[in-house]
C-alpha positions as CSV (number, residue, x, y, z in Angstrom):
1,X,0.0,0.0,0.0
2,X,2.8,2.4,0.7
3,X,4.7,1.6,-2.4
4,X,1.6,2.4,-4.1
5,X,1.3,5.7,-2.2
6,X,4.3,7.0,-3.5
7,X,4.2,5.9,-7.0
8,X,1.2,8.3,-7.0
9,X,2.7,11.1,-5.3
10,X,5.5,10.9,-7.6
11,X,3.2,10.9,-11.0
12,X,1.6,14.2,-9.4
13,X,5.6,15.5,-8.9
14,X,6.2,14.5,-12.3
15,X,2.9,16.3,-13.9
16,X,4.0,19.5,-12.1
17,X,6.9,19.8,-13.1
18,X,5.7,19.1,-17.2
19,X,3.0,21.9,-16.5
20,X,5.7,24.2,-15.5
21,X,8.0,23.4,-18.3
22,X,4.8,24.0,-20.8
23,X,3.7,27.2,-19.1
24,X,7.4,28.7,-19.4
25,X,7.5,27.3,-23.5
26,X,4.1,29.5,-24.0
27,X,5.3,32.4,-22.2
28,X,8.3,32.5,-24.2
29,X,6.5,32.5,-27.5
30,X,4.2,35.1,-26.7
31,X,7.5,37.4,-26.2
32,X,8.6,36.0,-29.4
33,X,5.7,37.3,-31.3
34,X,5.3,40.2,-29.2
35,X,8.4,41.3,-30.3
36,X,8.3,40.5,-34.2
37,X,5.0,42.4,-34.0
38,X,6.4,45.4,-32.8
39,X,9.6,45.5,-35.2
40,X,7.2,44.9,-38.4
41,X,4.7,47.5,-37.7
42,X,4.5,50.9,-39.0
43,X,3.8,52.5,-36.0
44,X,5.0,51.3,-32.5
45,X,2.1,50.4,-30.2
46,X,2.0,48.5,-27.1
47,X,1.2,45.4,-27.6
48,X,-0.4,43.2,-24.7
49,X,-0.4,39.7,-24.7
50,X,-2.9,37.8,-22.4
51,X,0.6,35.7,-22.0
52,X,3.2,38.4,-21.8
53,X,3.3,37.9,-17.8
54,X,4.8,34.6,-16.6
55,X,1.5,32.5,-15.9
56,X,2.5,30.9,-11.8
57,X,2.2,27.1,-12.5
58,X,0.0,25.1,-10.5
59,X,1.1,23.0,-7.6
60,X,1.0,19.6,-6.9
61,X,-2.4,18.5,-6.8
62,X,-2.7,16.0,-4.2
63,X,-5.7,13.9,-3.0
64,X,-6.0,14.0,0.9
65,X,-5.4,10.2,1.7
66,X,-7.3,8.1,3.8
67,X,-6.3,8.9,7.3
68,X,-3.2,6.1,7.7
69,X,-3.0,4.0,11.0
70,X,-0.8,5.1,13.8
71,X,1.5,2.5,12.9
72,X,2.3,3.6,9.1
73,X,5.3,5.5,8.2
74,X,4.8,9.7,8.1
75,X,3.9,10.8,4.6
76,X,6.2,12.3,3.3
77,X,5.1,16.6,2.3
78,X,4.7,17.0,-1.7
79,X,7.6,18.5,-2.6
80,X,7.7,22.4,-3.6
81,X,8.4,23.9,-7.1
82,X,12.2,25.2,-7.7
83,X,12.8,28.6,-8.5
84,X,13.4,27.8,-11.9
85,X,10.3,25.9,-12.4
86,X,8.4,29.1,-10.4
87,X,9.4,31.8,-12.4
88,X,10.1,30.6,-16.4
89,X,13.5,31.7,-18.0
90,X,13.3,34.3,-20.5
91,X,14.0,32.8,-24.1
92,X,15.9,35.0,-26.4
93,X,16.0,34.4,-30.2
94,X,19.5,33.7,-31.6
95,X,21.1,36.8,-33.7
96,X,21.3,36.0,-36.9
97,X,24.5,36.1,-39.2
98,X,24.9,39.2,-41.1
99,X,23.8,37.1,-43.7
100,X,21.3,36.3,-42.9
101,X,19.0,39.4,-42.2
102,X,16.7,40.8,-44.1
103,X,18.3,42.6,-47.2
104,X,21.6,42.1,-45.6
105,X,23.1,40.2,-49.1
106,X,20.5,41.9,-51.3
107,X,22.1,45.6,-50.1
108,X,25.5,44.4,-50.7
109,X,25.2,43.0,-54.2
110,X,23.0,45.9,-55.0
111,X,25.7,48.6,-54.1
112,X,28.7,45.9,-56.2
113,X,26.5,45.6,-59.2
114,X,26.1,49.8,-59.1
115,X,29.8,50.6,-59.1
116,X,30.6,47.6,-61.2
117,X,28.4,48.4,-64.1
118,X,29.2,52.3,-63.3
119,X,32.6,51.6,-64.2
120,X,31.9,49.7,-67.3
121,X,30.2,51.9,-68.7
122,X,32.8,54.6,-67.9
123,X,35.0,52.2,-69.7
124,X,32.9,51.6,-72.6
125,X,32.5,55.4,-73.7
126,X,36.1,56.1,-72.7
127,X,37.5,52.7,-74.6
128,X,35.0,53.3,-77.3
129,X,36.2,57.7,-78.1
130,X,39.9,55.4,-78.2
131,X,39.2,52.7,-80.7
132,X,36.9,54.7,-83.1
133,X,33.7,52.6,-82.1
134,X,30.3,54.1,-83.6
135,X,29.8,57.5,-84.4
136,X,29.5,60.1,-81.0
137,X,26.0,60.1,-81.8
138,X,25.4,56.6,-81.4
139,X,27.8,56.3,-78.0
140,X,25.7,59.1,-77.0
141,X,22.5,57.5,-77.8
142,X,23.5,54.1,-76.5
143,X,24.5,55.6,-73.2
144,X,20.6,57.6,-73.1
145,X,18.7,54.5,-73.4
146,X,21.2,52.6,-71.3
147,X,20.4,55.3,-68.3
148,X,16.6,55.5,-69.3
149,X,16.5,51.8,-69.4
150,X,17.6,51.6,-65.5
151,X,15.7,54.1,-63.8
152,X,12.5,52.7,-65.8
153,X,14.0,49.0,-64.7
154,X,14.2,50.2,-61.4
155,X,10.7,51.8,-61.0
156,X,9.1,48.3,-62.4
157,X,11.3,46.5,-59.5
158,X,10.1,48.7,-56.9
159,X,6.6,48.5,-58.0
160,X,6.7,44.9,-57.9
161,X,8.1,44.7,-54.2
162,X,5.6,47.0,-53.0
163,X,3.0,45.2,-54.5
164,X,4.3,42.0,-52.4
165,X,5.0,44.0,-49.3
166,X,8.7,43.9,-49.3
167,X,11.5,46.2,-50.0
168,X,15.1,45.8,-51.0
169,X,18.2,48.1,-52.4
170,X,18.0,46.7,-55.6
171,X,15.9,49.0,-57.2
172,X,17.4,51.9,-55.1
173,X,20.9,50.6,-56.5
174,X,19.3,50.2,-60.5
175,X,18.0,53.7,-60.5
176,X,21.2,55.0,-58.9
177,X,23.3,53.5,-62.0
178,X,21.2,55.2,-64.3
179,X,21.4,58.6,-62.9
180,X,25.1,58.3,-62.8
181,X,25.2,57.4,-66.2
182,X,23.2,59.7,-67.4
183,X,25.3,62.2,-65.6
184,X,27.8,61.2,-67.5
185,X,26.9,61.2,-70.8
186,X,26.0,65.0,-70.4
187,X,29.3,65.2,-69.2
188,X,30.4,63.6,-72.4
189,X,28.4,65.9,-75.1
190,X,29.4,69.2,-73.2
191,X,33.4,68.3,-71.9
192,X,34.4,66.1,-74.7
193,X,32.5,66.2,-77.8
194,X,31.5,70.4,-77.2
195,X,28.3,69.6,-78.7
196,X,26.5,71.9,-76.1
197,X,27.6,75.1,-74.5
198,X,29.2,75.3,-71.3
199,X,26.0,77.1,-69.7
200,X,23.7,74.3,-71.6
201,X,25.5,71.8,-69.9
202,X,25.6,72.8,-66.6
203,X,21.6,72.9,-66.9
204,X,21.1,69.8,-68.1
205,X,23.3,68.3,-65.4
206,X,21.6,70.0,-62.5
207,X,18.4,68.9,-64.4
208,X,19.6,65.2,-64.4
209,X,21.2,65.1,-60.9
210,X,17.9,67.1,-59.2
211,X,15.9,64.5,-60.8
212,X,17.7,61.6,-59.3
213,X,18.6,63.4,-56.1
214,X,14.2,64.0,-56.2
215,X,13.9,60.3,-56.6
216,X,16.1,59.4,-53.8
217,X,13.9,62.1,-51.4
218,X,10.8,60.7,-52.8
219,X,11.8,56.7,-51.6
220,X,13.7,58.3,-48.5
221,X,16.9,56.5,-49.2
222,X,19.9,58.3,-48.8
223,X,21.8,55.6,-50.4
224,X,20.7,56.2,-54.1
225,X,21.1,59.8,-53.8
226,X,24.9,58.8,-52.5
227,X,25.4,56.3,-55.8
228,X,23.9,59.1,-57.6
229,X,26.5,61.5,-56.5
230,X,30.0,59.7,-56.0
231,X,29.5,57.5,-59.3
232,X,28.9,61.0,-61.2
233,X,31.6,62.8,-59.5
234,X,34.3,59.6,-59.9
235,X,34.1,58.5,-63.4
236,X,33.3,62.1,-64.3
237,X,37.1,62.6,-64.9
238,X,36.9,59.2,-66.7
239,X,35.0,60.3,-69.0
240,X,36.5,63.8,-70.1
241,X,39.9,61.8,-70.1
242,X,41.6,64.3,-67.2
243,X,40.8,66.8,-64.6
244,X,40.2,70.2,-65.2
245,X,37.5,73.5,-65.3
246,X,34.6,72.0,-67.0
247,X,34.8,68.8,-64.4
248,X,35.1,71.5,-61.6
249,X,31.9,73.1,-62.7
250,X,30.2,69.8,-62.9
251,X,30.8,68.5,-59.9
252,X,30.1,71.9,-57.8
253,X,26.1,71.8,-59.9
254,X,26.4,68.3,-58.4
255,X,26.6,69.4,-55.3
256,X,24.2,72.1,-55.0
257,X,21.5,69.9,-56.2
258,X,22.5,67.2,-53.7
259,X,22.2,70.3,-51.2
260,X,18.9,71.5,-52.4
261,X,17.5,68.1,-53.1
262,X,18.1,67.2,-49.1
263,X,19.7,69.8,-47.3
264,X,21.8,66.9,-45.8
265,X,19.3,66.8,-43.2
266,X,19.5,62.8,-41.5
267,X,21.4,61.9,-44.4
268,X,25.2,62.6,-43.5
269,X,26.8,60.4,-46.0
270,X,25.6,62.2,-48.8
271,X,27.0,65.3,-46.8
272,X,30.2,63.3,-47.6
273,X,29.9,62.4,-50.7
274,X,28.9,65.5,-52.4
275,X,31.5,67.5,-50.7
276,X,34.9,65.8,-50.0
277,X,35.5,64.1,-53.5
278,X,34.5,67.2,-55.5
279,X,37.1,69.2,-53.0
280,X,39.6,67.0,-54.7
281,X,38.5,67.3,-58.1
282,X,38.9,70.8,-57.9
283,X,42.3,70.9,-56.5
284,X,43.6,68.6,-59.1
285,X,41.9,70.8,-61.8
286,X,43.5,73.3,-60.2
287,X,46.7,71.5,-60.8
288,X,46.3,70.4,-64.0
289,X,45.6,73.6,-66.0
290,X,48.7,75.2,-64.8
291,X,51.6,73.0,-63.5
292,X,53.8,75.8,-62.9
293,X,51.1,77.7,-61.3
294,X,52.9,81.2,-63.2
295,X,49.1,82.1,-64.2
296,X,46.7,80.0,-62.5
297,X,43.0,80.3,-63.4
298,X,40.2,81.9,-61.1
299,X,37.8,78.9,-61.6
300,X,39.1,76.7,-59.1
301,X,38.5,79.8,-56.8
302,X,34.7,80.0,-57.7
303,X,34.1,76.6,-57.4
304,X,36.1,75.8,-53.9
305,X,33.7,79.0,-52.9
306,X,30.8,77.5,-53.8
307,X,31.8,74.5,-52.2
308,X,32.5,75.8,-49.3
309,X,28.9,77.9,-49.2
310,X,27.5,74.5,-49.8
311,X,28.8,73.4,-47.2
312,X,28.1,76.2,-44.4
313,X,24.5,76.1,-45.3
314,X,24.3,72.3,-45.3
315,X,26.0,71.9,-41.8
316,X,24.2,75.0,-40.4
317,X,20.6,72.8,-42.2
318,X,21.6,69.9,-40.0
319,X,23.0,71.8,-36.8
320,X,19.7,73.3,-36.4
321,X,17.7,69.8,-36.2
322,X,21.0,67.4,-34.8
323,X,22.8,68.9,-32.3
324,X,25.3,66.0,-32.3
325,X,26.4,66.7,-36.1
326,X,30.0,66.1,-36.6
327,X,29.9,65.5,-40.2
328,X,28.9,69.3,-40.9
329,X,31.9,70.6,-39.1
330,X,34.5,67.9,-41.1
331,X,32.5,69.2,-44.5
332,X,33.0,72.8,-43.3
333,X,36.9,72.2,-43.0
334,X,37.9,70.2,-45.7
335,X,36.0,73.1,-48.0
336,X,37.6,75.9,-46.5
337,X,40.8,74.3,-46.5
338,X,40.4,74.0,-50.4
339,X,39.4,77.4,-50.9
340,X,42.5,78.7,-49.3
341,X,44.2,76.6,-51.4
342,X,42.7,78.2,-54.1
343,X,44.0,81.0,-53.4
344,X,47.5,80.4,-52.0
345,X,49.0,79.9,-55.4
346,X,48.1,83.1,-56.8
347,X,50.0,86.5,-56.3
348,X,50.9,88.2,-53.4
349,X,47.9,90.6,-53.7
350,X,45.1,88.2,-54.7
351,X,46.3,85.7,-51.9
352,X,46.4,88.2,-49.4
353,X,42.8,89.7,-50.0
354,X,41.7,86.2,-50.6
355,X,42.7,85.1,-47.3
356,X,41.3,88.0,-45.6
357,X,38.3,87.9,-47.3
358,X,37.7,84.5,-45.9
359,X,38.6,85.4,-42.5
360,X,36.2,87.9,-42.5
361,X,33.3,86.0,-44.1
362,X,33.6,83.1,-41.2
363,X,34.0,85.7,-38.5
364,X,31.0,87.2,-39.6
365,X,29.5,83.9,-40.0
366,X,30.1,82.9,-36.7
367,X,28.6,86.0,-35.4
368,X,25.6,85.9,-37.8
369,X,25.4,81.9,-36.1
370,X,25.6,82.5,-32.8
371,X,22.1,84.0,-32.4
372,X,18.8,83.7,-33.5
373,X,17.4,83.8,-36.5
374,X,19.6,81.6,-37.3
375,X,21.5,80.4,-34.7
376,X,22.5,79.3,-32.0
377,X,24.7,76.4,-33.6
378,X,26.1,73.7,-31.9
379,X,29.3,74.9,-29.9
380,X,31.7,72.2,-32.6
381,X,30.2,73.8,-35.8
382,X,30.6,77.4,-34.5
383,X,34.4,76.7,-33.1
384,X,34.9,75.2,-36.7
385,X,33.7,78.5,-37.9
386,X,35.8,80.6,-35.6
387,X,39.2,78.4,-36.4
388,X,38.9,79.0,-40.2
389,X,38.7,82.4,-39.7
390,X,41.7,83.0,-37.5
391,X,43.7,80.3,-39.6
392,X,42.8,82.8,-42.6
393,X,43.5,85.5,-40.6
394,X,46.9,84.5,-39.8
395,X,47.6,83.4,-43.6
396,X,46.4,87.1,-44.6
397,X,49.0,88.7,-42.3
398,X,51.8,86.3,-42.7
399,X,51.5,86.3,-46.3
400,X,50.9,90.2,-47.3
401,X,52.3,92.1,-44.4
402,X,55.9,93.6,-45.5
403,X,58.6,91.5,-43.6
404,X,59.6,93.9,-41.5
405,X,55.9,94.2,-39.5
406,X,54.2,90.0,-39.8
407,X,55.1,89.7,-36.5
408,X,53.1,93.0,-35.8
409,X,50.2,91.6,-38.2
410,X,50.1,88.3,-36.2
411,X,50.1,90.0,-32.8
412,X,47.2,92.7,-34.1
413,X,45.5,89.8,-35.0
414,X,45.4,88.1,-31.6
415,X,44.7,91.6,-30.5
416,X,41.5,91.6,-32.8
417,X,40.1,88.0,-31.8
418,X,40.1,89.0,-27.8
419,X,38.5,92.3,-28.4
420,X,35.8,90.6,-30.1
421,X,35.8,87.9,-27.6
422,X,35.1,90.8,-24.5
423,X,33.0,92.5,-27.0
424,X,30.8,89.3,-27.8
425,X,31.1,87.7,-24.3
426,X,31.6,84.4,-26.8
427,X,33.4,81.3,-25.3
428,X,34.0,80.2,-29.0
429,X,35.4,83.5,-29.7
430,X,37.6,83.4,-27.0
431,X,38.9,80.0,-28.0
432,X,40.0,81.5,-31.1
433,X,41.5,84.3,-29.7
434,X,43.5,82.1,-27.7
435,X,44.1,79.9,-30.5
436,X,45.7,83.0,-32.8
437,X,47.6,84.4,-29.3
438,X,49.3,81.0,-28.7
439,X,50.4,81.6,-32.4
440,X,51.2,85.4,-31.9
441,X,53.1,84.5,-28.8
442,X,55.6,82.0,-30.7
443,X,56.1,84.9,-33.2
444,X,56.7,87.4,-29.8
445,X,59.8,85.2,-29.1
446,X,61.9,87.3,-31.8
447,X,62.3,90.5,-29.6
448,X,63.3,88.3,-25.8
449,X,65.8,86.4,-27.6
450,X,67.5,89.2,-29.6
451,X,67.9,91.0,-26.6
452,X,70.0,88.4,-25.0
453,X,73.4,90.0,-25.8
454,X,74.2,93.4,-27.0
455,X,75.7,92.6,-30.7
456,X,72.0,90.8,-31.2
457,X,70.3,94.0,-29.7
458,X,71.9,96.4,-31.6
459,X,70.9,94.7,-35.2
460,X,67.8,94.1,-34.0
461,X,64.0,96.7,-35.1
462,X,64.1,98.0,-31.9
463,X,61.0,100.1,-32.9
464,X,58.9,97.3,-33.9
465,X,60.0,95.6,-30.8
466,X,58.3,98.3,-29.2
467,X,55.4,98.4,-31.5
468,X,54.9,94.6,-30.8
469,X,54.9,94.9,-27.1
470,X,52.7,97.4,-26.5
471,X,50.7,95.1,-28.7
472,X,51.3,92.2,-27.1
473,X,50.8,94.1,-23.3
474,X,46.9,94.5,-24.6
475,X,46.6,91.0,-26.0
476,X,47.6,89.5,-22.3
477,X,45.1,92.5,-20.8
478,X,41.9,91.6,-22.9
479,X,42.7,88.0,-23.0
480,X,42.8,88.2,-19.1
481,X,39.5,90.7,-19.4
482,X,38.1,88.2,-21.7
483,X,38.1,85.2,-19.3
484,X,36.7,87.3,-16.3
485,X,34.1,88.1,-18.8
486,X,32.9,85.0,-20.4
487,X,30.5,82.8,-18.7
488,X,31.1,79.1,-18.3
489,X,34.8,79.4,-17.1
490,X,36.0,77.3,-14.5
491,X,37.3,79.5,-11.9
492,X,40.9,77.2,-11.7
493,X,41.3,78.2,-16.1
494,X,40.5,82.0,-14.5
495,X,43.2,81.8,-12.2
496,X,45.6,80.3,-14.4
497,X,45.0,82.7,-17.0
498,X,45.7,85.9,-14.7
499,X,49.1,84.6,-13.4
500,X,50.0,83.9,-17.1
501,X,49.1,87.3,-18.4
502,X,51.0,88.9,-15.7
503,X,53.7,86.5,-16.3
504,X,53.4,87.6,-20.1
505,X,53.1,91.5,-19.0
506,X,56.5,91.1,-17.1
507,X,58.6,89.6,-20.1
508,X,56.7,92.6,-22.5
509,X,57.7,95.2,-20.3
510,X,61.4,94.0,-19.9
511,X,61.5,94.4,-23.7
512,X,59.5,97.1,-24.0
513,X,61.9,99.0,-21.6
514,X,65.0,97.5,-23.2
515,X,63.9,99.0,-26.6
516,X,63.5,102.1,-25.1
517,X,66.7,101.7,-23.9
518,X,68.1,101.2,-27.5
519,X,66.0,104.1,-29.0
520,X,67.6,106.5,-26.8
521,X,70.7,105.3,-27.0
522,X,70.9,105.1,-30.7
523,X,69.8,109.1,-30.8
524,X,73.0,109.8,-28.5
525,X,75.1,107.4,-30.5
526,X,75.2,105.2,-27.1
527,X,73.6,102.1,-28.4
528,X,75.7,99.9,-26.3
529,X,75.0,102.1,-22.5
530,X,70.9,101.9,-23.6
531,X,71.0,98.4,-23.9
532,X,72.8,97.5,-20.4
533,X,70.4,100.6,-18.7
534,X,67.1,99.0,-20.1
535,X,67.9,95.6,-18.6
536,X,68.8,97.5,-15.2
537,X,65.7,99.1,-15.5
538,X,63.9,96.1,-16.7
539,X,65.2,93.7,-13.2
540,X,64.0,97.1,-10.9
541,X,60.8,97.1,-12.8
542,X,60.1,93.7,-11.3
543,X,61.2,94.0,-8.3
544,X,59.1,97.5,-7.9
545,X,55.8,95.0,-9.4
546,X,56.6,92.6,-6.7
547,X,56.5,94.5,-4.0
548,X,53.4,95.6,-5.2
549,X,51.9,92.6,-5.4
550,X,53.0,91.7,-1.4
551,X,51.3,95.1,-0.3
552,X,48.1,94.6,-2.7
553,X,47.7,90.6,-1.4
554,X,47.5,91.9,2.1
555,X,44.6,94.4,1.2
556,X,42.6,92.2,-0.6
557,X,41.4,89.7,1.6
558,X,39.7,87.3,-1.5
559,X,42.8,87.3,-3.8
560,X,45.8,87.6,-0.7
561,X,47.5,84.2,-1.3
562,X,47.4,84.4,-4.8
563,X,49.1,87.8,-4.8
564,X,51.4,87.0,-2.1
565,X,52.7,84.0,-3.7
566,X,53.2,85.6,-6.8
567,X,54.5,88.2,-5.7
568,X,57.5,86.2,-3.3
569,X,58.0,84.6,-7.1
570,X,58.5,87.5,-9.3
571,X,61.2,88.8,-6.1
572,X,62.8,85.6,-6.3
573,X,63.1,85.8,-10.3
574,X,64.3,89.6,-10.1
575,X,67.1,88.0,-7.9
576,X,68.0,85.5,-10.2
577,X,68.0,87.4,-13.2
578,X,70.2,89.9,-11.0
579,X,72.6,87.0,-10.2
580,X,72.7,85.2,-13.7
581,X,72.5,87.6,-16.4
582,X,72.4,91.4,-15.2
583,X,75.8,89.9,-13.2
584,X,77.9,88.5,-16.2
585,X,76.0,91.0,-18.9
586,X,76.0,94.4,-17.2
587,X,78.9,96.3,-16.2
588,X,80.6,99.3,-14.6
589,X,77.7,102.3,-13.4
590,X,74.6,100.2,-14.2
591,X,75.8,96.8,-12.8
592,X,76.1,99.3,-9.5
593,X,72.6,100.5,-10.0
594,X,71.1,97.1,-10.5
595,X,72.2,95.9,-7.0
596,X,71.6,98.8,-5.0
597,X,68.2,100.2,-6.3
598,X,67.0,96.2,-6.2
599,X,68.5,95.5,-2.8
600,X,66.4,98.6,-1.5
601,X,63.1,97.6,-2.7
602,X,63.8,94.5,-0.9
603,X,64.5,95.6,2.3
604,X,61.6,98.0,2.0
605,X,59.3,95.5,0.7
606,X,59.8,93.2,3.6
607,X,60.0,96.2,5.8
608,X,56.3,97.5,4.5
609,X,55.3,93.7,4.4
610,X,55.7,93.2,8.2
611,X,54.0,96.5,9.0
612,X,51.1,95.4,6.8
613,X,51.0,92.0,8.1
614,X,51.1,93.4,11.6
615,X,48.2,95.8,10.8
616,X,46.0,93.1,9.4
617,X,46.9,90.8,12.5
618,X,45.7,93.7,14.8
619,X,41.7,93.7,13.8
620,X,41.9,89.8,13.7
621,X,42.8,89.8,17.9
622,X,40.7,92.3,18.5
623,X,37.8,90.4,17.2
């Protein structure tokens, strides 16, 4: 009887546990289909499945037994579902191979067979203008119908898939290859066989590529806009047999219908494609029309510019709906970088106004950007906009400003950038003002050096020297202005800025007052005596601005440490300059004068120092 007793119990065990197992298989099928649901629908909507929550299992069902005599063994307690049977596992699907997704394989022979047969076709009208084959008009023909045949093809194909409720690339990459070739044949009757005007052809282009560019809006697919573009600007040089104007022209109507087909909003691969390889076409045009670059055309300078305006709007289009956009910023540079090209191998005069001209066209694009209408951009796109017009800046200067004065041009241009930024309270403008000043204070270095021994000073512009410092003095004054000016600066980058202007303001003055020095003493005819008084002058100067800084520090209760501890630094770099160079470089009355006048100011400063600190000391005990 107790044998039979537990056979039972265990069949009951046994059925639980196949109950659970079935309950967790239906639970995870429900999910399953939930989930493919939700992926193939047009619109997401929660979907609720009466089996989307785990369903508990049932017990053990158990019969109560006949009561069992005293005598019987204990029954033993049905035994209690395991976690794993309580709560079902989740199932998750496998991820398929690459290959194995939907449209995976049909994408990627889709995109082959589009180059492929964009290159033979290249090949066949440039192999056919070689051998002789048919008469122009016939290649010319042959390559209409050949275009017309594909994007007919590929509107039959995509008829047929929508009409079965799928969709692939391969009438996206059929309609692409005929837009591309039919690019190119107009290529072909206007470059090479001149049957067209210049203007004609540029018309019939943009119609072609506006169509195709329409078509790719029209099916939202940015990849057949991006076949339609690269294969057109690739093979275009194929086709004329070289590089040169007319391909420049085409490929910039190439991009400014790619522009105003999308605006290269969401799509920023045809951002890409209709900007970086027709950057390259036009500096190899460029090239080749004038190897020795002793007249260069102005073509390539029209097109880089229109290019680059492409370009501006098309990233200032997408800044204003992605704030993220990185693609606009790398289209912005790579264009403006061409454009100054452009420019840079013609004369002095034209590269000098070109470069300015761009400088000031950014700068006032980054102001027009920065507020509304238009604006505000995102901070990458307006820092892009602000470096190109401070590296065009600095080309301006260093390439038409007479010898004698780039340095002065480069420092007047840091000068410029952190007015503006104070003016325009700009944090992007102030990062290109200390962009152009890191530049301007490499160029500084000239003057310090020369004045390291007297033969140096002597043959050195002592009066742009001057020129320069006082130039210099107000780029470390605004750029210090500028940071206390600008929101959103750390206050550590504040501090660090102040110490290194007055860092910067106590190497200007020393040559300011050295060059002084020289001035004077080349209007005696005592060039040699102006230059050893200026560097006396230069080591009291410091010490005098140290001293100041010990007194100020104890006055100013919210800067004291900062100002004290600068100011036991610039004493102690007075004192070595006094020891290592006014020593061995100065001699006879101004060696005397050096070590006296500096020795004073320090025994007064730490005289006034300890009456200062005594006075502040005072009102602390007494409170």
């Amino acid at each position: 009887m107790n044998d039979q007793l537990q056979d039972v119990r265990r069949l009951e065990n046994e059925f639980a546990d196949a109950m659970n197992r079935m309950y967790a298989v239906g639970n995870g099928l429900a999910r399953l289909r939930a989930s493919l649901e939700v992926q193939t629908s047009a619109a997401p909507e929660t979907w609720v499945s009466p089996h989307a929550q785990p369903v508990p299992a049932p017990g053990p069902t158990t019969t109560a037994p006949a009561p069992a005599p005293e005598t019987a063994a204990p029954r033993p307690a049905p035994a209690a579902p395991t976690a794993a049977q309580a709560v079902p596992a989740t199932v998750f699907a496998p991820q398929p191979s690459w290959w194995q997704r939907e449209g995976a394989v049909t994408r990627v022979l889709a995109l082959a067979g589009a180059v492929v047969t964009l290159i033979g076709v290249a090949l066949l009208l440039a192999l056919a203008m070689q051998q002789g084959w048919f008469v122009p008009e016939l290649r010319v023909a042959l390559g209409v119908a050949l275009a017309l045949g594909l994007v007919g093809a590929a509107h039959v194909v995509r008829a047929r898939e929508i009409a079965r409720g799928r969709s692939s690339a391969a009438p996206v990459a059929i309609a692409a290859t005929g837009y591309a070739a039919g690019y190119l044949d107009v290529v072909a009757v206007t470059a090479v066989y001149g049957w067209v005007p210049r203007t004609a052809g540029l018309a019939i282009a943009a119609v072609v590529a506006v169509s195709g560019l329409l078509l790719a809006r029209r099916w939202d697919r940015q990849l057949l806009a991006v076949i339609t573009v690269l294969g057109a600007t690739l093979l275009a040089p194929v086709v004329t047999d070289g590089v040169g104007d007319e391909v420049s022209l085409f490929v910039v109507v190439l991009s400014g219908a790619a522009l105003l087909a999308r605006g290269d909003r969401g799509w920023p691969a045809l951002a890409l494609a209709r900007t970086v390889p027709a950057t390259g076409l036009v500096l190899l045009g460029m090239v080749a029309e004038d190897t020795d670059f002793t007249s260069p055309g102005r073509l390539p300078i029209l097109a880089a510019g229109a290019l680059a305006l492409f370009a501006v709007v098309g990233a200032v289009s997408e800044a204003r709906h992605d704030r993220t956009d990185l693609i606009g910023c790398a289209t912005v540079a790579v264009s403006a970088v061409t454009l100054l090209g452009t420019f840079g191998v013609h004369g002095e005069t034209l590269r000098t106004t070109g470069f300015a001209l761009v400088a000031l066209a950014f700068a006032v694009l980054l102001a027009v950007t920065s507020r509304r209408p238009v604006g505000p951009v995102p901070t990458a796109l307006a820092t892009t906009f602000g470096a190109v017009s401070g590296v065009a800046a600095l080309l301006a200067v260093t390439s038409g400003a007479p010898d004698r004065f780039v340095v002065s041009g480069i420092v007047a241009t840091a000068l410029g950038y952190a007015a503006a930024a104070v003016t325009t309270r700009s944090r992007v403008t102030l990062w290109v003002a200390a962009g152009t000043t890191a530049v301007a204070s490499v160029a500084y270095l000239v003057h310090p050096a020369a004045y390291v021994d007297v033969w140096s000073a002597g043959n050195h512009d002592a009066a742009v020297a001057l020129l320069d410092s006082v130039l210099a003095g107000g780029v470390a004054a605004l750029g210090a202005w500028g940071v206390d000016v600008v929101r959103g600066v750390p206050a550590r980058v504040r501090r660090l800025t102040r110490v290194a202007a007055l860092i910067a303001g106590l190497a200007i003055s020393a040559v300011a007052v050295v060059s002084v020095g020289l001035l004077l003493g080349d209007a005696v005819g005592a060039t040699t005596a102006g230059y050893l008084a200026g560097h006396a002058l230069a080591t009291v100067l410091w010490m005098v601005t140290s001293a100041w800084l010990l007194l100020h520090g104890l006055r100013a209760e919210s800067r004291r440490a900062l100002s004290v501890r600068l100011g036991l630094g610039l004493a102690a770099v007075s004192v070595a300059k006094l020891f290592l160079f006014d020593l061995a470089t100065l001699d006879g009355l101004w060696r005397v004068v050096a070590f006296i006048v500096t020795g004073l100011l320090l025994l007064a400063s730490g005289t006034a120092y300890a009456k200062a600190l005594e006075r502040t000391r005072v009102p602390e005990a007494t409170a």
